[in-house]
C-alpha positions as CSV (number, residue, x, y, z in Angstrom):
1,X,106.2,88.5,102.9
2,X,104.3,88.0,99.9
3,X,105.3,90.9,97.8
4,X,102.0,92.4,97.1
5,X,102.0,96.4,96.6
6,X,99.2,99.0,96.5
7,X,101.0,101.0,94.2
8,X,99.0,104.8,93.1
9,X,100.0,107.0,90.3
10,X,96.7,108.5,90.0
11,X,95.2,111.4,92.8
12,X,93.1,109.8,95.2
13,X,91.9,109.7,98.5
14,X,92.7,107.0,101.8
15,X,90.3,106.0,104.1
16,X,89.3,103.5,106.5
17,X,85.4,101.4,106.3
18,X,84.6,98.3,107.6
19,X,88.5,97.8,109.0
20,X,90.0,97.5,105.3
21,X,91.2,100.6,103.2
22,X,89.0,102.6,100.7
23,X,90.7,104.5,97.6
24,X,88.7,106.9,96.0
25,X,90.0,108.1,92.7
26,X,89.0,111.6,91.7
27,X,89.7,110.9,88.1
28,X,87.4,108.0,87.9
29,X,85.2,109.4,90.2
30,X,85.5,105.6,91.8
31,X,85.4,104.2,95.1
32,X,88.4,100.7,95.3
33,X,88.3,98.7,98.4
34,X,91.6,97.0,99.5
35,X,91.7,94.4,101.8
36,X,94.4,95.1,104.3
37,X,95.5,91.4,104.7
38,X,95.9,91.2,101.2
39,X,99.2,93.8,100.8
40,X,102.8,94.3,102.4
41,X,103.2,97.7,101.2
42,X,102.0,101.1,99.9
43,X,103.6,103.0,97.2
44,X,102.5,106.6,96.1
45,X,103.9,107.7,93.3
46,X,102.2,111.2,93.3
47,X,101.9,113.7,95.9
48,X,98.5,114.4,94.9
49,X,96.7,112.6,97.5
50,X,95.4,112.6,101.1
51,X,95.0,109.7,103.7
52,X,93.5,109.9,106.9
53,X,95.4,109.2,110.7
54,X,92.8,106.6,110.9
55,X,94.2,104.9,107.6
56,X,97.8,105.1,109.0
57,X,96.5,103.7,112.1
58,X,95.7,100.8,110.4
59,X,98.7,100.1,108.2
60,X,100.7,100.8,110.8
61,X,98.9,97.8,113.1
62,X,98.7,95.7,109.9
63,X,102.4,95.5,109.8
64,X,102.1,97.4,106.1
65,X,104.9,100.1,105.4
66,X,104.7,103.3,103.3
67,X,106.6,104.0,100.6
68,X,106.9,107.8,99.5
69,X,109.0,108.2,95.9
70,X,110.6,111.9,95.2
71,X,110.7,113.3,91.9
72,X,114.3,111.9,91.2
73,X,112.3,108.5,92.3
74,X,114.3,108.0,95.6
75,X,112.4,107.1,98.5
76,X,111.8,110.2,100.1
77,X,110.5,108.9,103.4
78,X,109.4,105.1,104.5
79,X,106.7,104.8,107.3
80,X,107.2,101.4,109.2
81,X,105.4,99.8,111.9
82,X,108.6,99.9,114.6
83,X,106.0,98.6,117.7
84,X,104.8,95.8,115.8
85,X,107.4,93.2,117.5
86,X,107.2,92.2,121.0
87,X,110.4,91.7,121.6
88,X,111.5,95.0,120.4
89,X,113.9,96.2,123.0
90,X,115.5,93.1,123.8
91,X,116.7,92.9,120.1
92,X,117.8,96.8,119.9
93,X,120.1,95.6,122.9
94,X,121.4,92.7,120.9
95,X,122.2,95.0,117.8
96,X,123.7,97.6,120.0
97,X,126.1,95.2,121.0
98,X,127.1,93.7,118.3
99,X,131.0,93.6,118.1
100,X,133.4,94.3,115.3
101,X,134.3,90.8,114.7
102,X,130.6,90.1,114.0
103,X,130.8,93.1,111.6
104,X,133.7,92.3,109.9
105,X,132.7,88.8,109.1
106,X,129.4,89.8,108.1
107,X,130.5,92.7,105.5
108,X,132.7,90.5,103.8
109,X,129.9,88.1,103.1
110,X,128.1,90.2,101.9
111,X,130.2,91.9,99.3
112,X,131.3,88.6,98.1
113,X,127.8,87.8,97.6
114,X,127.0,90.7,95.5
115,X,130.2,90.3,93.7
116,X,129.6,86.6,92.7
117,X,125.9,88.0,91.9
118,X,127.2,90.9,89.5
119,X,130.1,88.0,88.2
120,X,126.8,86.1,87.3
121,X,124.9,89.1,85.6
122,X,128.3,89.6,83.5
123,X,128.6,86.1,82.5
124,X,124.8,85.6,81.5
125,X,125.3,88.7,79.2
126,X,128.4,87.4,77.7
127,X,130.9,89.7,79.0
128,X,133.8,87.9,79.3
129,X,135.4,90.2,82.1
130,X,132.8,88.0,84.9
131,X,135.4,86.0,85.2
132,X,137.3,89.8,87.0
133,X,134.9,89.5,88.8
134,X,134.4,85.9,90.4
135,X,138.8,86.6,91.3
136,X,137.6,90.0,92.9
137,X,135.0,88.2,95.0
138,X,137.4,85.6,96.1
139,X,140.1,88.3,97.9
140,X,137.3,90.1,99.4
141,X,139.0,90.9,103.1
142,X,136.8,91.1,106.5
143,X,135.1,94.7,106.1
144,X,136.1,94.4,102.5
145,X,139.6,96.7,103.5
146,X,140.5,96.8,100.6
147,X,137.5,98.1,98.8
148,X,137.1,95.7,96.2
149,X,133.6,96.4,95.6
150,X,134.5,100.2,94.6
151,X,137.0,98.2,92.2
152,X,134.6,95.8,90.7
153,X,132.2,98.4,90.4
154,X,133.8,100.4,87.9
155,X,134.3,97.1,85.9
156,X,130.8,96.2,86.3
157,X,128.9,99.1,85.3
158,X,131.1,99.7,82.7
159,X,130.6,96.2,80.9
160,X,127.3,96.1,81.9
161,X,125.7,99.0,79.4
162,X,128.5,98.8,77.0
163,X,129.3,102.5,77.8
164,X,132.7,103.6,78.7
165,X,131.1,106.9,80.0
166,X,128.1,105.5,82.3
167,X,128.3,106.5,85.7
168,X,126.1,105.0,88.1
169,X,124.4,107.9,90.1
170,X,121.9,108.5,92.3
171,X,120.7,111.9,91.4
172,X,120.8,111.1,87.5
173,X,118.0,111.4,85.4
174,X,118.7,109.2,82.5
175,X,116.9,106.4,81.6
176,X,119.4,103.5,83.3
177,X,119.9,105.5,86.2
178,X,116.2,106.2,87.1
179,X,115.0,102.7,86.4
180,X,117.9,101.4,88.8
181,X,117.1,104.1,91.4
182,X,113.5,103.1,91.1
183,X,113.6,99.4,91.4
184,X,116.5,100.1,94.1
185,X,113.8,101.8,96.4
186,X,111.3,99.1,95.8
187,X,113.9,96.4,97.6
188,X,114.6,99.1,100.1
189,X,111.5,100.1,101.4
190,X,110.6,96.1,100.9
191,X,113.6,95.1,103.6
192,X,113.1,98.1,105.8
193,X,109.1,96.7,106.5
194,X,111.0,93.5,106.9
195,X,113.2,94.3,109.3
196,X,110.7,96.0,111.8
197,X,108.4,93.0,111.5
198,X,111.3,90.9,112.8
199,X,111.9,93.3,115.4
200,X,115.0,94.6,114.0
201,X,115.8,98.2,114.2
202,X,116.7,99.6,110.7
203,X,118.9,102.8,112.1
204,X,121.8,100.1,113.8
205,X,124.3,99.2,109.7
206,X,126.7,97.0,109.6
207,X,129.0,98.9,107.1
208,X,126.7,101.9,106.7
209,X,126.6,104.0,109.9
210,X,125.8,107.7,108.9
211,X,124.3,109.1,111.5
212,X,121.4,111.0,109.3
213,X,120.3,107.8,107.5
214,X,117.4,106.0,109.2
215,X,117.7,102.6,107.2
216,X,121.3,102.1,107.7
217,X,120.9,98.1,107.8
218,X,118.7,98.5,104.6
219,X,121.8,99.7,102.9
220,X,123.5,97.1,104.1
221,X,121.4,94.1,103.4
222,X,120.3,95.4,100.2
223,X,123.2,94.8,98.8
224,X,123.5,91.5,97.4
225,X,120.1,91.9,95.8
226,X,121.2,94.7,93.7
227,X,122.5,92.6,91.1
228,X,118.7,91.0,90.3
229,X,117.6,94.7,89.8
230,X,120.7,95.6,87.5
231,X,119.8,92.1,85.4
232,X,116.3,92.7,85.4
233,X,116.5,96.5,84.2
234,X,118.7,95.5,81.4
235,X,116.9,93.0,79.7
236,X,113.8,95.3,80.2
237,X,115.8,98.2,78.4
238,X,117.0,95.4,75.5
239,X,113.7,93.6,74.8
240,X,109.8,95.6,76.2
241,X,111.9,99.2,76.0
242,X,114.5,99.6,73.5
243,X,113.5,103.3,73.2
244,X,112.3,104.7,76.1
245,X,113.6,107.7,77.3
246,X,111.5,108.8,80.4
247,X,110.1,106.5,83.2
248,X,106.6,105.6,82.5
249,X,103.9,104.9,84.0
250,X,104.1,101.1,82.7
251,X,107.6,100.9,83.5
252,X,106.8,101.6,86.9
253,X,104.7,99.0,87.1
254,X,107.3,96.3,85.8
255,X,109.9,97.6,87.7
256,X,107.4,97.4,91.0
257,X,106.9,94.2,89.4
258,X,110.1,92.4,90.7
259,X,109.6,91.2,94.2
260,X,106.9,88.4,92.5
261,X,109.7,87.2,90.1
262,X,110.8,83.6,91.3
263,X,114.3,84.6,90.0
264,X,116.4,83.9,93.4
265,X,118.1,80.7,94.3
266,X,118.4,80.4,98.2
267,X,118.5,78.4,101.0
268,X,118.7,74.7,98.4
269,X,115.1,76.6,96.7
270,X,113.7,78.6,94.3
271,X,112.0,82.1,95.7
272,X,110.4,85.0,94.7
273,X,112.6,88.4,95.6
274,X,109.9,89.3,97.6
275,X,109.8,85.7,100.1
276,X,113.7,85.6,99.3
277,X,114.2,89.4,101.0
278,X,112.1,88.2,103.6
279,X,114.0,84.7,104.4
280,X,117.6,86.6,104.1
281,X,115.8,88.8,107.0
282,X,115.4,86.3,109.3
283,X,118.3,84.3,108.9
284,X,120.4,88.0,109.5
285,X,118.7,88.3,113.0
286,X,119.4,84.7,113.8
287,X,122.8,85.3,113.0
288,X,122.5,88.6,115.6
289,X,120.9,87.0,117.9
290,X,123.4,84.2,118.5
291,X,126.8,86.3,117.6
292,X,127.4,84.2,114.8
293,X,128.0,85.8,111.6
294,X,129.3,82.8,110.1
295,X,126.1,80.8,109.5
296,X,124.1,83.0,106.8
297,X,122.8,81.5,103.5
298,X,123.1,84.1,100.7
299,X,120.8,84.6,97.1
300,X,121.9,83.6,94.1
301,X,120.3,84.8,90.5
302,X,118.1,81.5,89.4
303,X,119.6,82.1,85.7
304,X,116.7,80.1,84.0
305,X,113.7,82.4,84.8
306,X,115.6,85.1,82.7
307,X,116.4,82.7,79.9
308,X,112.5,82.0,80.1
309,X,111.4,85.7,80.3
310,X,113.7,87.2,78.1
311,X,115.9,84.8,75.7
């Protein structure tokens, strides 16, 4: 996956000519033509808009998702391409399968990696309390029993805005909380196009299971990303927007901004979030695919493009 988003603020109109996508924007009174090859995902950031079935038709056979952000800038509803795998059903079996061991093994992965990830954010701040949480990370049990990622979290968020009352919440509408939710659904609705293009169905977690939640996996292997999108929305609240109190429209556009950043060490390279997401992806379903939770490579933050971007 490249990373490339056709991301509208503006009211518009989606149709189809000549096989590729046409935006007219009422505004402008202008006519843009998108190539359909050229982009992995739509995001509409308005609901002042129409699109076509024949437009949908297309994304959907293009293998492009739809993203849909609420007014508390949650994803309020993500349009994949489930029938664009051909073997489809043969992996839904797989995941149904998949056994607790497998599970267990794979959920404590992955909260280790996000621990050693937020350890990382800490210690490139400063905050001498990463060093909490690298011991957290190294106790982490199989299905993380004892919840120490509900333990480091109150550490984390604490030290990482220097506010002893911050609360990391969903529903919140202050600044830190709406840039994090935003950038959060960016990386979901990234991974949940991901996953169907692989052939992996979204709705069968690992940890997450709630039986409302279409994207239960998403929430799963979201998680050690998280800790790019924490870093990244800090330095953009210390340096470009010091005073910003309401989510613009041009911090929408950074925040969208983050699957090109080659910020992410994995797999012995150096990767954009967007091709990182994507390789993480695969490597889960191989994992799947031969019951072997064991052999997953993880991301780690590539430190130096924040030192270049930001110090």
């Amino acid at each position: 996956m490249s990373g490339k988003v056709v991301h509208l603020t503006k009211p518009c109109k989606i149709k189809v000519k000549n096989s590729n996508l046409a935006l007219f924007f009422y505004e402008e009174e202008q006519e843009v033509r998108v190539t359909i090859r050229d982009i992995d995902f739509l995001l509409f950031d308005n609901t002042q808009f129409s699109i076509t079935g024949k437009a949908i038709e297309l994304l959907a056979k293009s293998s492009v998702a739809i993203l849909f952000i609420d007014e508390t800038f949650h994803p309020s509803s993500i349009l994949t391409p489930f029938l664009s795998h051909s073997t489809l059903s043969e992996i839904a079996h797989i995941q149904i399968q998949i056994t607790q061991e497998f599970k267990d093994t794979m959920w404590q992965s992955i909260v280790k990696s996000k621990l050693y990830n937020q350890a990382e954010v800490l210690k490139f701040l400063g905050k001498e309390k990463y060093a909490e949480l690298q011991e957290l990370a190294l106790k982490v049990e199989p299905y993380d029993r004892n919840q120490d990622e509900a333990q480091a979290a109150r550490l984390y968020w604490r030290e990482l805005f220097n506010m002893h009352t911050f609360r990391r919440e969903q529903g919140s509408e202050d600044i830190i909380n709406s840039m994090l939710n935003y950038t959060y659904a960016i990386l979901r609705a990234s991974i949940a196009r991901d996953l169907v293009v692989t052939g992996l169905l979204p709705v069968f977690g690992i940890w997450h299971k709630n039986k409302y939640n279409a994207f239960n996996l998403v929430d799963d292997l979201i998680e050690p990303f998280r800790p790019f999108c924490d870093l990244y929305v800090k330095l953009l609240l210390n340096t470009k927007y010091k005073n910003a109190n309401n989510l613009s429209t041009n911090i929408k556009r950074d925040l969208v901004n983050i699957l090109l950043l080659e910020c992410v060490d994995i797999n012995g390279g150096k990767s954009s979030m967007a091709s990182a997401m994507s390789l993480f992806i695969k490597e889960y379903k191989k994992c799947v695919v031969r019951y072997n939770a064991k052999s997953i490579f993880f991301p780690t933050i590539h430190l130096g493009f924040f030192e270049d971007e930001f110090l």
